[in-house]
N, CA and C of each residue as an Amber inpcrd file, in Angstrom:
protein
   495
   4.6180000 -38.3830000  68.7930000   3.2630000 -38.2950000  68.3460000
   2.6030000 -37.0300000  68.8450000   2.5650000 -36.3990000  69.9490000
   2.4480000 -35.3200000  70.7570000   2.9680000 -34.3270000  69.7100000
   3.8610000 -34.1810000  69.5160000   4.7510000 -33.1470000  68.1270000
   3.4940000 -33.3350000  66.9160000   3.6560000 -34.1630000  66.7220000
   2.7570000 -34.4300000  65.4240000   1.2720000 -33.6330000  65.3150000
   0.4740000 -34.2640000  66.5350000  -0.7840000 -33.2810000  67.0240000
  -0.5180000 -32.3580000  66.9240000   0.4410000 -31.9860000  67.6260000
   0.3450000 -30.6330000  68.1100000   0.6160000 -29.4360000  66.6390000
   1.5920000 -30.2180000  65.8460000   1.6230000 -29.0060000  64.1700000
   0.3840000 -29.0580000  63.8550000  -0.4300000 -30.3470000  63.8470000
  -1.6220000 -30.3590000  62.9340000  -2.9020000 -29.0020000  63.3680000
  -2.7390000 -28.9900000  64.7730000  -3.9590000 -27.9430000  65.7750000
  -3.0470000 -26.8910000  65.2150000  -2.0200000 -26.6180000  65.4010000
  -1.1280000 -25.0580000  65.0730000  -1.4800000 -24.3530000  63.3120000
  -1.8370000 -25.5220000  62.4970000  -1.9020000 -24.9880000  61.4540000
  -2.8480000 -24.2320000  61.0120000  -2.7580000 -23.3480000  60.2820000
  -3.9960000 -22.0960000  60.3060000  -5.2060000 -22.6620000  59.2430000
  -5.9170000 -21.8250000  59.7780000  -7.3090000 -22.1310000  58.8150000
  -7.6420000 -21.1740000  57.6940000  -8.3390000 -22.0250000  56.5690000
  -8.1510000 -21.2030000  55.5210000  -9.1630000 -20.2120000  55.7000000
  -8.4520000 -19.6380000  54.9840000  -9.8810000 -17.5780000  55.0490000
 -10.8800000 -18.6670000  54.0260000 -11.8820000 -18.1310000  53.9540000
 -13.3070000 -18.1000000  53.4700000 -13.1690000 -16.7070000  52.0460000
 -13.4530000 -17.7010000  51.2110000 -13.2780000 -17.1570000  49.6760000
 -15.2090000 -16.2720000  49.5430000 -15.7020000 -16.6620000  50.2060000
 -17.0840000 -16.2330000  49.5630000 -17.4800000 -14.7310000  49.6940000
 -16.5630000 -13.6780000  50.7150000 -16.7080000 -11.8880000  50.8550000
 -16.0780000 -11.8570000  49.3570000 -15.2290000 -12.0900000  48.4570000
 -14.7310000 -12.4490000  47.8380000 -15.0530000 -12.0750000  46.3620000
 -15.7890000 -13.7940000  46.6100000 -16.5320000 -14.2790000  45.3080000
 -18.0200000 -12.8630000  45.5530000 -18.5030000 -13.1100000  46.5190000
 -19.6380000 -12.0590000  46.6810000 -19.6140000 -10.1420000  46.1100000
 -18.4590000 -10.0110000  46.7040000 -17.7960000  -9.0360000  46.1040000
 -17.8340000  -8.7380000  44.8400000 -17.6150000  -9.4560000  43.7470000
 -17.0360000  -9.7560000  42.3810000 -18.4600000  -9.4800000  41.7770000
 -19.4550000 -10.1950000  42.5000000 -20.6850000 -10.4180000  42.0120000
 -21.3430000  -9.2280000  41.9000000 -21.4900000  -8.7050000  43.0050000
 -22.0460000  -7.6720000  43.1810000 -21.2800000  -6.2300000  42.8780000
 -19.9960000  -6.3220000  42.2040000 -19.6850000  -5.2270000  41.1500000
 -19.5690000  -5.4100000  39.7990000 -20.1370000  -6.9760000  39.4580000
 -20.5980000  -7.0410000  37.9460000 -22.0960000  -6.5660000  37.3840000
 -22.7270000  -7.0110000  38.9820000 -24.2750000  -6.5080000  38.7370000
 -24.5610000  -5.2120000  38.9310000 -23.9790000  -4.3260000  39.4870000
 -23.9250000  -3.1190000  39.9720000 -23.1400000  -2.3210000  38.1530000
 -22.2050000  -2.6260000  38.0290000 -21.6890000  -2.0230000  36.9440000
 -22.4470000  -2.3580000  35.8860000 -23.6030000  -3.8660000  35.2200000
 -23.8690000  -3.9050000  34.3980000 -25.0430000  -3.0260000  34.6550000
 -25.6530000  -2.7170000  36.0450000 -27.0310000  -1.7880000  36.2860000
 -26.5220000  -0.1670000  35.8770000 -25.4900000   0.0400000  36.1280000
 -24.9050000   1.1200000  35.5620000 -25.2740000   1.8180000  34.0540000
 -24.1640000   0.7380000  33.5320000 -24.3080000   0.6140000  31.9290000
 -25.7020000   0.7630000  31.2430000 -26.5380000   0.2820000  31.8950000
 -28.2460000  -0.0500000  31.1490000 -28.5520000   1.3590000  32.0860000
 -28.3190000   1.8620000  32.4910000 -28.9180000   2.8460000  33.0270000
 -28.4050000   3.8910000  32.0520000 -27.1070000   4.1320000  32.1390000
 -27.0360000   4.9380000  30.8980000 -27.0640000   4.5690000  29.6830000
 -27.1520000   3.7340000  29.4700000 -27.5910000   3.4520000  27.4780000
 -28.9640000   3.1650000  27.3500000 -29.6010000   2.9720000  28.3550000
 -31.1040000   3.2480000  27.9670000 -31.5830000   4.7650000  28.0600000
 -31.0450000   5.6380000  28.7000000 -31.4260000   6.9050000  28.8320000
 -31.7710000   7.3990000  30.0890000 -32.1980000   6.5060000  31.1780000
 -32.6070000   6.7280000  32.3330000 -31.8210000   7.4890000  33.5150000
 -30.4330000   8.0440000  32.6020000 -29.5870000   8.5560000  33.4860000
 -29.2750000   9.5580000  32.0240000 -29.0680000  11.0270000  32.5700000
 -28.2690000  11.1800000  31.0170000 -26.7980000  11.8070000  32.1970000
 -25.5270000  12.0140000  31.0420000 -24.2490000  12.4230000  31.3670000
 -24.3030000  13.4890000  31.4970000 -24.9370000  14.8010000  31.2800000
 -25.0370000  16.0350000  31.1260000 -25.7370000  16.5500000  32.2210000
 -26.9220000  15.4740000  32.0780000 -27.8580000  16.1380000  33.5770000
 -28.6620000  17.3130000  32.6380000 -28.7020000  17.4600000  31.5290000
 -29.7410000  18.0030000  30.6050000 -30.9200000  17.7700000  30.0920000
 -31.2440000  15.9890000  30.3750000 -32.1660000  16.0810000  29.3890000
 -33.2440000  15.9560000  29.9190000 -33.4820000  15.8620000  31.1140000
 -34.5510000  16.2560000  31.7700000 -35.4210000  17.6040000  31.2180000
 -34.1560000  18.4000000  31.4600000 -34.3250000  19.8430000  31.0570000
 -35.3720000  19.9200000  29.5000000 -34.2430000  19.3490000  28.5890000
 -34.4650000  19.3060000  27.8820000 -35.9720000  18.6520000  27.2410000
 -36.1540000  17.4670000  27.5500000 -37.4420000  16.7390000  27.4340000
 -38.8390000  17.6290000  28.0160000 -38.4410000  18.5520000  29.1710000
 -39.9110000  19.5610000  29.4510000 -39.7930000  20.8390000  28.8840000
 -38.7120000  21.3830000  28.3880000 -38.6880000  22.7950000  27.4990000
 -38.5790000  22.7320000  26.1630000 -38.1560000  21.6260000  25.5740000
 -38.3270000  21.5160000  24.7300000 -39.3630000  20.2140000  23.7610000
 -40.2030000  20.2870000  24.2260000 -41.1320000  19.3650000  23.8200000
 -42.3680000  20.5300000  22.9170000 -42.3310000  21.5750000  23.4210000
 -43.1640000  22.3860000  22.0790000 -42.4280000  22.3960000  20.9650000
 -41.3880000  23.0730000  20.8730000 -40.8320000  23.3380000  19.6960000
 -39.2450000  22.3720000  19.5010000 -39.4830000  21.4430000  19.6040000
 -37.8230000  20.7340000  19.6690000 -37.3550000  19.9130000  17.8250000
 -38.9320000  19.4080000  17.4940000 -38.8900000  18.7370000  16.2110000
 -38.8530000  19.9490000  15.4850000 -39.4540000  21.1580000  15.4770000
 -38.9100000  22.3220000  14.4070000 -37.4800000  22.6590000  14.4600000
 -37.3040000  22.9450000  15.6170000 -35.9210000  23.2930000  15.6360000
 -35.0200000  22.4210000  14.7610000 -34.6400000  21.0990000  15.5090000
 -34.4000000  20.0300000  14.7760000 -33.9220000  20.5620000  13.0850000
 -34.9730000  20.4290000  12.7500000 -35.1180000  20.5280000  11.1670000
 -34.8120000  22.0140000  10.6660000 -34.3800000  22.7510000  11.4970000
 -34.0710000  23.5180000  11.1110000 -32.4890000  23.8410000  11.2820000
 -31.9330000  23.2410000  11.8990000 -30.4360000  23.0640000  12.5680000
 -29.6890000  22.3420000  11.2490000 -30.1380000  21.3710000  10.7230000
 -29.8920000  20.3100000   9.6100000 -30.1300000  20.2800000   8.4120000
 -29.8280000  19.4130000   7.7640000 -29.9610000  19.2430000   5.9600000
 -28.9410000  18.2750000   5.9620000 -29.9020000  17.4600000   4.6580000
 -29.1370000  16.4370000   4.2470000 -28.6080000  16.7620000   2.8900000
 -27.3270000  16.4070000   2.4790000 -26.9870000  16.7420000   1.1050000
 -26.8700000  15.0560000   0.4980000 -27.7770000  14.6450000  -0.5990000
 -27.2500000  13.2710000  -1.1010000 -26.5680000  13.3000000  -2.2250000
 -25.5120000  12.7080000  -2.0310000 -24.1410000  12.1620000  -2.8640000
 -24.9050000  11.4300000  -4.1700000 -24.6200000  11.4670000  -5.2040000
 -24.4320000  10.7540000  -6.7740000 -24.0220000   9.7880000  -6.1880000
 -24.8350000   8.3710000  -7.1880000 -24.4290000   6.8960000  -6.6440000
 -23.1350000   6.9530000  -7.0260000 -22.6710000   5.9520000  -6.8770000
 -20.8870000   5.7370000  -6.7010000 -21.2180000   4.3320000  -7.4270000
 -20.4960000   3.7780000  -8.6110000 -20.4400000   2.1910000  -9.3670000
 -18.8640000   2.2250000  -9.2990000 -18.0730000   1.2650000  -8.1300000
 -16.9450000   1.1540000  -8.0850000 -16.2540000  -0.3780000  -8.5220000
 -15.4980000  -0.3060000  -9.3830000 -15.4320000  -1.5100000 -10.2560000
 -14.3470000  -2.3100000  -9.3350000 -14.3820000  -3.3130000  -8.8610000
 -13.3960000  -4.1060000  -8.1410000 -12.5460000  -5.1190000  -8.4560000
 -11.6400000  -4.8860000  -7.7160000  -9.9550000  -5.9170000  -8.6370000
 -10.7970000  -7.1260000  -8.8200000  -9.9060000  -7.9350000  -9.8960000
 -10.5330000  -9.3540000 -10.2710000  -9.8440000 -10.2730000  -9.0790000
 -10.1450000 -11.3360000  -9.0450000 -10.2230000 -12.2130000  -8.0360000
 -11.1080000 -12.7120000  -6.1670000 -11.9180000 -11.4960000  -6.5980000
 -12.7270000 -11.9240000  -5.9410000 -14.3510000 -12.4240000  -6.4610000
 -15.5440000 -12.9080000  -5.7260000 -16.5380000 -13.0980000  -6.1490000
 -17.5840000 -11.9650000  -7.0030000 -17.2500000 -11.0320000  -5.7500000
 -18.3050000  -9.3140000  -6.9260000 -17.1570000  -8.8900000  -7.5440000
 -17.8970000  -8.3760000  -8.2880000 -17.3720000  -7.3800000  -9.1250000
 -17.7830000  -5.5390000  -9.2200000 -18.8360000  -5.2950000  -8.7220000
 -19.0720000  -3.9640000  -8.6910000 -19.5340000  -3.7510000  -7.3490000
 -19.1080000  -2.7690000  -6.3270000 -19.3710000  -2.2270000  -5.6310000
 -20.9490000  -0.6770000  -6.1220000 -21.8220000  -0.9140000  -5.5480000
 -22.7120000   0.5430000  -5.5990000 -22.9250000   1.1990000  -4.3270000
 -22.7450000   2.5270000  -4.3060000 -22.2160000   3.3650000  -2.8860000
 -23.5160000   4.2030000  -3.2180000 -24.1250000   4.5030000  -2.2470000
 -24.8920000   5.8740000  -2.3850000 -25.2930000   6.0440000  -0.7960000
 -25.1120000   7.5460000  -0.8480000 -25.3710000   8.1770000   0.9320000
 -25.7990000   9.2190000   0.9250000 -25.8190000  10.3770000   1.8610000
 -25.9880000  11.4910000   2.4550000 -24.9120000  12.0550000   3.2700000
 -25.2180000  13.3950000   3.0070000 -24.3440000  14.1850000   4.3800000
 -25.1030000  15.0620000   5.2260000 -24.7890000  14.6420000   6.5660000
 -26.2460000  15.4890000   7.4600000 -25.2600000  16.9440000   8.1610000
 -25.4640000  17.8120000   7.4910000 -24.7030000  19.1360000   7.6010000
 -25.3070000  20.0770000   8.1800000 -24.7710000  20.9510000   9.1180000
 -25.1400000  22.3390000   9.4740000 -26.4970000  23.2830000   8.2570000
 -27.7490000  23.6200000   8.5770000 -28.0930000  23.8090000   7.6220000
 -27.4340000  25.3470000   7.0020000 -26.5400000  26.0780000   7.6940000
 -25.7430000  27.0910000   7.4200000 -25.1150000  26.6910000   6.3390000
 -24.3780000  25.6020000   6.4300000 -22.9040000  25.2180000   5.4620000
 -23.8890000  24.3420000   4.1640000 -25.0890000  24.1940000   4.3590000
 -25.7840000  23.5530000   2.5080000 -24.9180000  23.7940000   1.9050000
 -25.0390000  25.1070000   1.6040000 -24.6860000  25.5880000  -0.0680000
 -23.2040000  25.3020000   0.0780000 -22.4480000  25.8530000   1.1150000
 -20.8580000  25.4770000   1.0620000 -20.3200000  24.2660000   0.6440000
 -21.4370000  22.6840000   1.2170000 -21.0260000  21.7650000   1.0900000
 -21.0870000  20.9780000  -0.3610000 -22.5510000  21.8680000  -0.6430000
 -23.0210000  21.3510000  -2.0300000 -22.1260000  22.0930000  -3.3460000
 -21.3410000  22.8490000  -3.0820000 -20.2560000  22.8610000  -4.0450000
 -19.3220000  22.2650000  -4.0530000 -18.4940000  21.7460000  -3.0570000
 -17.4850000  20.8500000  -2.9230000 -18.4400000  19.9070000  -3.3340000
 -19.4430000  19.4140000  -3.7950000 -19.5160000  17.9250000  -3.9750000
 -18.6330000  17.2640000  -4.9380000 -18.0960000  17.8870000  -5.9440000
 -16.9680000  16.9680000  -6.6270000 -15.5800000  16.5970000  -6.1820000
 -15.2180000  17.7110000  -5.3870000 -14.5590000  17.3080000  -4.1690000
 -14.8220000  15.8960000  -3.3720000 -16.3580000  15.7420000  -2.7370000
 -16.2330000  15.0230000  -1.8240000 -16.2730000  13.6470000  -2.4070000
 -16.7370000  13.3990000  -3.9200000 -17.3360000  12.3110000  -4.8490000
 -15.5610000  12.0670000  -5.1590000 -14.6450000  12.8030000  -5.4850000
 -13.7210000  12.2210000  -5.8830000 -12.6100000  11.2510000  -4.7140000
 -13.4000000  12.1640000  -3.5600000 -12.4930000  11.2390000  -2.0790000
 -12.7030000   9.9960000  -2.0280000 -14.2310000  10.1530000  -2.1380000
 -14.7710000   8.6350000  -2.0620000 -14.5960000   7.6450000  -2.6360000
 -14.4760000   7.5900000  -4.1910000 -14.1620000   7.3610000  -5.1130000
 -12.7860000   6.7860000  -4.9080000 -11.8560000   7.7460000  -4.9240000
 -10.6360000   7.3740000  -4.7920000 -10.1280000   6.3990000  -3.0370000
 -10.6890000   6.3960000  -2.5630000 -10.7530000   5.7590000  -1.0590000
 -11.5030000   4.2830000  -1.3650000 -12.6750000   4.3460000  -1.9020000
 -13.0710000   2.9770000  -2.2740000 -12.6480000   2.2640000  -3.2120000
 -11.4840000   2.8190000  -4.2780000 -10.8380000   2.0340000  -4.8120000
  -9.5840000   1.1710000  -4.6040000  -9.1410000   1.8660000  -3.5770000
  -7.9530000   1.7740000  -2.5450000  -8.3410000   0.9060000  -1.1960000
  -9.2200000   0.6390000  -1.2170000  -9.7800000  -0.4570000   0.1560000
  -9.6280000  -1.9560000  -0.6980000  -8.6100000  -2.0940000   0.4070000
  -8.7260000  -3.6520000  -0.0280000 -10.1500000  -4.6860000  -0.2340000
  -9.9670000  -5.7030000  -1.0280000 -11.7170000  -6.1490000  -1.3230000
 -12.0300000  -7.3520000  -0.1910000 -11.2650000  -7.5810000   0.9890000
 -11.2960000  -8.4640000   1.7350000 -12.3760000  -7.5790000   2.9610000
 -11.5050000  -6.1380000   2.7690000 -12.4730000  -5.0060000   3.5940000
 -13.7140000  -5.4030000   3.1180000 -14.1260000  -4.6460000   2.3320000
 -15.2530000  -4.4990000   1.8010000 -16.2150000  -5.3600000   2.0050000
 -15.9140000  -6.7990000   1.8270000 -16.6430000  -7.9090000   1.8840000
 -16.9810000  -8.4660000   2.8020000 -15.8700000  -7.8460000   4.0610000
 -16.8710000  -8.3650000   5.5560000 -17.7890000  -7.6810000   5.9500000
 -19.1830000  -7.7970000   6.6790000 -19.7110000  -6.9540000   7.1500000
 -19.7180000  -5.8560000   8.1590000 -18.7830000  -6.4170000   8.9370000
 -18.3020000  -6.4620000  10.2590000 -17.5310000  -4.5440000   9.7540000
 -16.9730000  -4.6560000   8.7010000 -16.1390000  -3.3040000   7.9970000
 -16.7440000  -2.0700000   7.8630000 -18.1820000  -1.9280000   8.0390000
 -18.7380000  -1.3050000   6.9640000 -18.6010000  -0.1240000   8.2810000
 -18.8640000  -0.1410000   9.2820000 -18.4400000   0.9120000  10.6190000
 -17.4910000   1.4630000   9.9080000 -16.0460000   1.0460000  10.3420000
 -15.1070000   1.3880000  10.0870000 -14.8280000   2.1250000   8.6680000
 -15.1960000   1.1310000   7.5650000 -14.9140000   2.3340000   6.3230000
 -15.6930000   3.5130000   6.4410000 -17.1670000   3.3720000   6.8850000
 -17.8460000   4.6240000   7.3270000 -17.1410000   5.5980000   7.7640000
 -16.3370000   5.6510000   8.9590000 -15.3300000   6.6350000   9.6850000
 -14.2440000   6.9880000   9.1840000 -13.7490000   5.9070000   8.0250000
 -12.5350000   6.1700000   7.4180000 -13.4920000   7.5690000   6.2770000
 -14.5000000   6.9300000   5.6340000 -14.7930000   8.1000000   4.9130000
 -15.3960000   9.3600000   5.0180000 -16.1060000   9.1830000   6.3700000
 -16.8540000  10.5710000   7.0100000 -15.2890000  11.6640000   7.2130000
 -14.2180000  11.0080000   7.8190000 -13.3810000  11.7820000   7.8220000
 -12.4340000  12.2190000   7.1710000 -12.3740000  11.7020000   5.9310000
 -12.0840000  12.6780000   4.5780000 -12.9580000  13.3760000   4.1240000
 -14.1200000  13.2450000   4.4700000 -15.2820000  14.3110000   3.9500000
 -14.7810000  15.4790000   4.5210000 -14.7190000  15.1340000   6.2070000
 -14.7230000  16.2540000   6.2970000 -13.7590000  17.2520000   6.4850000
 -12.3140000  16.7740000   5.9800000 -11.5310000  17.1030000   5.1080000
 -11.3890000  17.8160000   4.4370000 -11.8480000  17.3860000   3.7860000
 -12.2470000  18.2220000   2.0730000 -13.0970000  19.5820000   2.3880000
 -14.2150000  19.3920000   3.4600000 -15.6090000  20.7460000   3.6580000
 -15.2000000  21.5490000   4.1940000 -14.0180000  21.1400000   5.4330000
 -13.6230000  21.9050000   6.3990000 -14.7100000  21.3510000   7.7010000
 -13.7030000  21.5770000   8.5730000 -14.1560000  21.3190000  10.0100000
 -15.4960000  21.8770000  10.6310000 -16.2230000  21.3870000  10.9300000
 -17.3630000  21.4840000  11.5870000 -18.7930000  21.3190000  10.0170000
 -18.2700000  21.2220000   8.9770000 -19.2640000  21.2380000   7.8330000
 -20.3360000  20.3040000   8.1060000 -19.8170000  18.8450000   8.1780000
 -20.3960000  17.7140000   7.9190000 -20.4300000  16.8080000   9.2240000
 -21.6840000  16.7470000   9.5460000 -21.7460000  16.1500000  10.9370000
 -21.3280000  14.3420000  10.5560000 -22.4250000  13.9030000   9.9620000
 -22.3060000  12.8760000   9.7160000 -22.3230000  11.8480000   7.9210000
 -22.0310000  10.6870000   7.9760000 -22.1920000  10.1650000   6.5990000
 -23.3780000   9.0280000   6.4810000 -24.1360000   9.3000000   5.7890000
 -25.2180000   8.4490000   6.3650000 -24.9670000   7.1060000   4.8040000
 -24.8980000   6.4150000   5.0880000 -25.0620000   5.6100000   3.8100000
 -25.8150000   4.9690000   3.6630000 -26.9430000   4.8830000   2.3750000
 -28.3530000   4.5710000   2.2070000 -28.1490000   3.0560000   1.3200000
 -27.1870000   3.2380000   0.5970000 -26.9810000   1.9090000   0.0710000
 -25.2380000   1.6530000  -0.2880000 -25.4930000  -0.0050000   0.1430000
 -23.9920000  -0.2090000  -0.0980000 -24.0780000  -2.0300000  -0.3740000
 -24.0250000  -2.3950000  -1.7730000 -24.3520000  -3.0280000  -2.3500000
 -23.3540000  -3.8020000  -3.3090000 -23.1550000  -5.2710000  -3.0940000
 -21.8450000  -5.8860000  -3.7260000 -22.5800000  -6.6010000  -4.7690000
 -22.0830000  -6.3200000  -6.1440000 -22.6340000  -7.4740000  -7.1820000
 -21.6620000  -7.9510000  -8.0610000
């Protein structure tokens, strides 16, 4: 019986889980204070915009508008395979371009109308119909745009309507 006691006192004690658990805690709250710090703005990555926000607050919205141009695309009526519920897709967007490259871009526009065109006929209609897609085909098609313009033309694809009937 003496034996017996005596393993039971010898056996070790468990560590304490709570530096631990505390730990865990306080680098979820710390990392999510992070995150909101930079996606609200209150931190920028550059360390510019401080700068930016007091030198450029006279003239920043001219500039702006002068850096840019939008070119808008001809609606798009894309007729869709049978077996699903719509039947016509309507596409219509913009391209927010260098205001240097306008005129460059606005001649390729049959260029860029036939990418599209040919890309939205070629998307499966299961795509199309989730919402969840519309990111993604966005990027699939900004980057045949800019394809077609050449590199650095076309900043972005803005799409103003995108409409299943």
């Amino acid at each position: 019986m003496a034996d017996l006691e005596e393993n039971q006192t010898d056996a070790p004690k468990k560590k304490s889980k709570l530096p631990l658990m505390i730990g865990v805690v306080l680098a979820l709250i710390l990392g999510g204070g992070g995150f909101f710090a930079m996606y609200s703005g209150m931190l920028s990555a550059g360390g510019h915009k401080e700068e930016q926000a007091d030198h450029g607050s006279d003239h920043g919205a001219d500039s702006l508008s002068d850096d840019i141009a939008f070119v808008p695309l001809d609606p798009l009526i894309i007729s869709l395979p049978p077996g699903g519920t719509n039947r016509h897709l309507r596409f219509k967007a913009q391209l927010e371009v260098d205001a240097a490259h306008h005129h460059d871009v606005t001649l390729l526009m049959p260029r860029v109308l036939d990418v599209l065109n040919g890309y939205l006929r070629a998307v499966d209609l299961a795509d199309i119909e989730q919402a969840s897609s519309l990111v993604r085909l966005r990027a699939q098609m900004l980057r045949r745009i800019q394809i077609v313009t050449g590199e650095g033309r076309v900043r972005d694809l803005l799409i103003t309507e995108f409409v299943l009937n």
